[in-house]
Structures are given as C-alpha cells and as structure tokens.
N, C-alpha and C positions, 0 to 999 in steps of 0.2 A: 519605303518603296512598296509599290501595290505588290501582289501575287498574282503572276496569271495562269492558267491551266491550258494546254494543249493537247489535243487527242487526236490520234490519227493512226499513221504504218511509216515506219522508219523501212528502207529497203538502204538493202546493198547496191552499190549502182559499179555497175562495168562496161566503161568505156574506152573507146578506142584510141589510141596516145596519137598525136598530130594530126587529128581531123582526116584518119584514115575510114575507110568504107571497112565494114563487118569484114568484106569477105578478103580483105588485105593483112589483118590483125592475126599477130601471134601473141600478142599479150591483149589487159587491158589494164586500164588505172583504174583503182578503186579510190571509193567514197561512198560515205553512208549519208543517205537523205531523204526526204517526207517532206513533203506542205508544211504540216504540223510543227513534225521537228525545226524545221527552217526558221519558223516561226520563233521556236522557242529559244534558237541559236542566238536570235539578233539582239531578242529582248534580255537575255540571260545578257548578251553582250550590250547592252546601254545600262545594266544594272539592276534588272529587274530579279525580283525574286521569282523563275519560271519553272511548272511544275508541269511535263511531258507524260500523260498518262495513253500505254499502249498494251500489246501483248504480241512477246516476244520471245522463242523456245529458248530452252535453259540447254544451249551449248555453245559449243565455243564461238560459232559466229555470232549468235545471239549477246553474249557476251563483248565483242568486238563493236557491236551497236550501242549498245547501254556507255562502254567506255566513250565514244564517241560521242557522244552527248553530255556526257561527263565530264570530258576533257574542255568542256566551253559550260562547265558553269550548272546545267542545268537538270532540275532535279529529277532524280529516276524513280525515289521510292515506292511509288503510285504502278509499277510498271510489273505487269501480270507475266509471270517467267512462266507460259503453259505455251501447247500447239507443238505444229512438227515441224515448221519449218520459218525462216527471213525470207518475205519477198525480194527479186533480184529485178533489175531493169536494164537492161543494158540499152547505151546511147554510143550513136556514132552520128558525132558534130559535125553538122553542116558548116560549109564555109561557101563564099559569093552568092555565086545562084545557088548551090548545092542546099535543099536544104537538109536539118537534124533530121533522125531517124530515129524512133525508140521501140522497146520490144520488151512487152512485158513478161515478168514469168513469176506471178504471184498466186496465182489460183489457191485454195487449202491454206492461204499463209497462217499467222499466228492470230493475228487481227480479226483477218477475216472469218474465223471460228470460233472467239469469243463471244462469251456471254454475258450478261451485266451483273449475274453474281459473282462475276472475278475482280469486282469493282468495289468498292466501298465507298460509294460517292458522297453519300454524307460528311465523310474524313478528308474527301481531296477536294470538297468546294466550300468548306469550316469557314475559312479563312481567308478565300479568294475572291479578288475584284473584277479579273475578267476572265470568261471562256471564248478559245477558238477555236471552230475545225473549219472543216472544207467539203467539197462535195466529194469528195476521192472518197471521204471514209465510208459513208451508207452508200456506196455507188462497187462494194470490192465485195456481198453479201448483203441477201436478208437478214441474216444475223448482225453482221455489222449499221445494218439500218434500223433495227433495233437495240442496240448500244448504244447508235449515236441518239435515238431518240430519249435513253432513259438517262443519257449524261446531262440533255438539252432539259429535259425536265426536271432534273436535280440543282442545273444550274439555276433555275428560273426559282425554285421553291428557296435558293438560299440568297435570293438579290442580287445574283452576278452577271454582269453585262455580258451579252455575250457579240459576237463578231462569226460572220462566215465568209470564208471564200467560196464563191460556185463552182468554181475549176470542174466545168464539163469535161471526164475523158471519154472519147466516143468507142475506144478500143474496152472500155471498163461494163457501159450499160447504152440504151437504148436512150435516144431524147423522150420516147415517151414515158418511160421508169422513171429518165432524172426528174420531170416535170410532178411526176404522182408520187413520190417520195420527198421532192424537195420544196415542194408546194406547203407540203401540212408540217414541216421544220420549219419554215420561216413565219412559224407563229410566237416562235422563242427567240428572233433575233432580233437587237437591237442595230447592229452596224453590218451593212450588206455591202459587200464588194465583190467584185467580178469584171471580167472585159465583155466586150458585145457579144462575141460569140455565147459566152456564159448567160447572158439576159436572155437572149435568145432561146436558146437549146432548153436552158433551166426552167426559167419561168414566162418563157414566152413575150418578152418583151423586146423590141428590133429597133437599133436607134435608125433609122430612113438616112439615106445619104452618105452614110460611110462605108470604106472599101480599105481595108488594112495592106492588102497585098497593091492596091494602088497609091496608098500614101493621102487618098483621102479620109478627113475626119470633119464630118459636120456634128456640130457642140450642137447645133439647136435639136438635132435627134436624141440627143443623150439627156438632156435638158427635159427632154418631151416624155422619154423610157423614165427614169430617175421621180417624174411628177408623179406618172404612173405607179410607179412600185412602191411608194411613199402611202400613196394613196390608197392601195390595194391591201400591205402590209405594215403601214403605221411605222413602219423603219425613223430610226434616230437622225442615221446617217446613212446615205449611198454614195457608195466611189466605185472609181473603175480607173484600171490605169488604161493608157493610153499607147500601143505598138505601132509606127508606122513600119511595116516591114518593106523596106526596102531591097535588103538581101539577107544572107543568113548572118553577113558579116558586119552588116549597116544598116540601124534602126533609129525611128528617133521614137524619143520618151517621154510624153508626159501622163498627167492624168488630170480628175475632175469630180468635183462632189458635189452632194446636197445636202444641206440643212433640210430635215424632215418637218421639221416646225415652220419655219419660215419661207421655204422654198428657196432658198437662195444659192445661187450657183457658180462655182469658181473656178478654172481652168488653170493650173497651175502653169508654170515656164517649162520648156523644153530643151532636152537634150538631145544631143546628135552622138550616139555609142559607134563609134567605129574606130578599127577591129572589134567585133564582139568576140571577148574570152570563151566566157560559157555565160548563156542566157538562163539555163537552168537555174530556179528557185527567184530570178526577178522581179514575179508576182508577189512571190512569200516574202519578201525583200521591200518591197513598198507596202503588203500590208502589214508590217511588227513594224516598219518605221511612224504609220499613221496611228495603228495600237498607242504607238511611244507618245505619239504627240496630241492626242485624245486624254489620255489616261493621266497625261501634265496638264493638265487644263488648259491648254494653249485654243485657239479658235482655231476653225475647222483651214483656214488658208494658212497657217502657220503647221499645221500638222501635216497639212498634205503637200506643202513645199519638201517637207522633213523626208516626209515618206518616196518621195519622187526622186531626189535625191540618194537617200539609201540604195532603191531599186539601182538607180544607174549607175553607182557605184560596183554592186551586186554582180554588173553584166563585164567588169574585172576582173574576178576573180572565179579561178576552179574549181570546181565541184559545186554542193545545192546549198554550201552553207554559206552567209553573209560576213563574213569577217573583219568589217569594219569599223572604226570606234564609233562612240557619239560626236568627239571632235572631227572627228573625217567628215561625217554627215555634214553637224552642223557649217565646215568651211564652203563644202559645194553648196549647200543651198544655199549661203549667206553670198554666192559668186566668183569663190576662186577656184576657177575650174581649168588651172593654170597647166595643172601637173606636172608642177617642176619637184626637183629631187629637194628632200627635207634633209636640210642639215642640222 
C-alpha cells in the first residue's frame, strides 16, 4: 500500500447537540477534526499507510487529539508536541432553511506558530507517494504559509504527488492574500480540487452560469474554469465536488474532473442527501476517496464515482471524520443506495 502525508490543524470542535442555536446550549458534543486530518481518517480507513504531520501543545487536550487520530489508524510520529494551545471551532447545525453557523477560536494555535525547523521533512516524505493539504493551512499565518511552502518543496525534491484542496475560509484571510499566497503553491501541485466558490476567491477562475443556493449547475462553466486552470497551472487533474444546496437539510451531490492531458471531462451521477446529519468534512470526504481511487490506478471516472460516493456517505455521519469502510463506498457507487438494514 502507498504512504501518504497529511499536513494541516486538527481542532477541537464543540458543538451544539440537536441542531440547537449557540445561545440555547448548556453543553456541547465534542470531536476532533481538520481538512487534513479527515483526510488522513478515510485513507488510514481504506488501508492506506497515512502519516498526519501537525503541531500540537503537549497537554492534555493536545494529547486527546493525537489519541483521536490514533484510534483510526493514523500515524502521529511526524507530529511536533510545541505551541500553547488546540485550535477550537465551535458549530451550531443548521437544519431546513436555518443555515450552520461556525466560530472560530484558533488565533496563536500550535500550527499556526510553527516553523519548518520542527519538521524533518526529508524523514516524513523518505518513503512517501502522496502529499495533501488545503488552503486552511497557509491561510491560519505567515508562518504557517511558510511551512506549508517548505513541506510543498520537500515534497516536490522527493517525487511525491502532491494534491490540494482550496477550501477558501473568508472568516481566516482576505481573497486578495489567498489569491497571492495560493497562486505561487500551485506550482508544486499536481491534483487541484476545490468547489466554485474556491476557484473563484483562490485563483480567480468563475464557472458562468452556476448558482448553488439556486440548485443551478452549468458543467460547460466548469468545463471552461478546469481548461483554464490546466492551462495556466499544468495540473494532472482538476475536480471539484458538486453542492446543490437546497436547504441545510437537503442537498444534492455530485462532482466533475479533468484530465489535464487530454482535456477530457466527466460528470459524475448524483445524490439527493436528505436529512443531512452533519455536512462537515464532505469535501475532505470525496477528496481521500478520489486520493483512494487515483493512487489504484483506476481511471479518473472510476475514482471519482468512488470519491462522490464516500463524500455522500460522509453527510451520515457525526462529527468531521469519514467512517466508512471501502465496501460501504464501493456498494453505493456500484448503486445500492437501498439503505436497508444489514443483517
């Protein structure tokens, strides 16, 4: 099985139990989760050999995170115990029209105050076949966008693929920062994913004719953005999943890639997710499933049914981590998307 590398901010997440509003709550639910890590969760759980590199204070809730990633497989030893504090996030889930709400409270994290001498990159990309992060990571510090720069240039001097999600947060940095930060990264990346908003904000490309909160999706804008960004950036692959939001409670799902060589372009099938459990981590959720199905050598339609599938599985379950097998996947993409009870 390949190796693959993850780098990002695990945060503590505290949210609200039965899709109560902030100011109802006398508890919340916990769960630990990150882009990155989510990532790391799905692939540890299809079998992969995954290796989580962060920084995270050496106490007890730091501790509490490492276990959590642990407890599903994936590896910590890469994982810098300095800084003073766990980023926290607290959400309170939208339901019908209501939408989610989040609130970040990361500022000084452990992450974000690292430097790339707490790193030993040479030793954590030895032996590794793919890198991913996200735009969250250079987007939480200049510090942190210099880490993520010196990880992308280690991974590139040892041959490893690397993969990014854009995940624009608008409450983290400015569009014009993400654009002047995340311009001069995607000279090390091979497989580029993100939704429109991300194309957009990141690197400035607009698919024409789609409207998410109207349940419009015109493919020949995306078709059109994708030639672009291939063209601009020499990308392998470009995907983007696909959100019709209907309500907080009712989406449908799919997504759509490029072949960077060839130009060729494919629309996967869709799902209709209603009730949504928690949407949180959905992205990260179809991109480790298309990681999965890339890294098998399967062709790009066969990887991104896989992945699209994961994702909407994903928007089942609570909290940011993906918990479901490779046979789970592979049932729903293959069509049985029955949901009857396994006996």
């Amino acid at each position: 099985m390949a190796k693959i590398v993850t780098m990002g901010e695990i945060m503590l997440r505290l949210s609200t139990p039965g899709n109560e509003k902030f100011i109802q709550a006398d508890e919340f639910d916990i769960h630990y989760g990150g882009s990155e890590a989510n990532v790391a969760v799905s692939l540890a759980n299809y079998g992969y050999d995954t290796e989580y590199v962060s920084a995270i204070p050496d106490n007890p809730i730091g501790d509490c995170a490492v276990a959590a990633l642990r407890k599903y497989n994936v590896g910590t030893k890469f994982i810098s115990r300095s800084g003073e504090r766990l980023g926290i996030y607290y959400l309170e889930p939208g339901s019908s029209v209501r939408p989610s709400n989040i609130v970040y409270d990361r500022a000084g994290s452990s992450i974000a105050c690292a430097t790339p001498d707490l790193f030993d990159f040479d030793a954590i990309f030895a032996d590794a076949d793919w890198f991913h992060f996200t735009g969250i990571t250079p987007a939480l510090s200049d510090r942190a966008a210099a880490l993520t720069e010196a990880a992308l240039k280690a991974a590139r001097a040892h041959g490893v693929t690397v993969s990014v999600d854009l995940n624009f947060r608008k409450k983290l940095w400015s569009q014009e920062k993400a654009r002047e930060i995340m311009t001069n990264l995607m000279q090390y990346v091979d497989v580029c994913i993100g939704n429109e908003e991300d194309a957009e904000k990141v690197l400035g490309f607009k698919p024409e004719g789609s409207d998410i909160t109207s349940g419009n999706l015109e493919l020949s804008g995306y078709m059109n953005i994708f030639s672009q960004m291939v063209d601009k950036f020499g990308f392998r692959y470009v995907a983007s999943s696909l959100r019709e939001s209907h309500s907080a409670s009712n989406n449908g799902w799919s997504s759509c890639i490029m072949d960077g060589k060839t130009k060729e372009f494919y629309h996967s099938k869709k799902y209709t997710i209603a009730p949504i459990v928690d949407r949180v981590g959905g992205g990260d959720a179809f991109t480790s499933g298309l990681i999965c199905g890339l890294l098998e050598g399967n062709d790009m339609k066969t990887a991104l049914e896989f992945g699209t599938a994961a994702a909407a599985l994903k928007h089942t379950i609570p909290g940011d981590f993906n918990l479901v097998s490779r046979v789970e996947v592979e049932k729903l993409a293959g069509g049985d998307s029955s949901g009857r009870v396994q006996r």
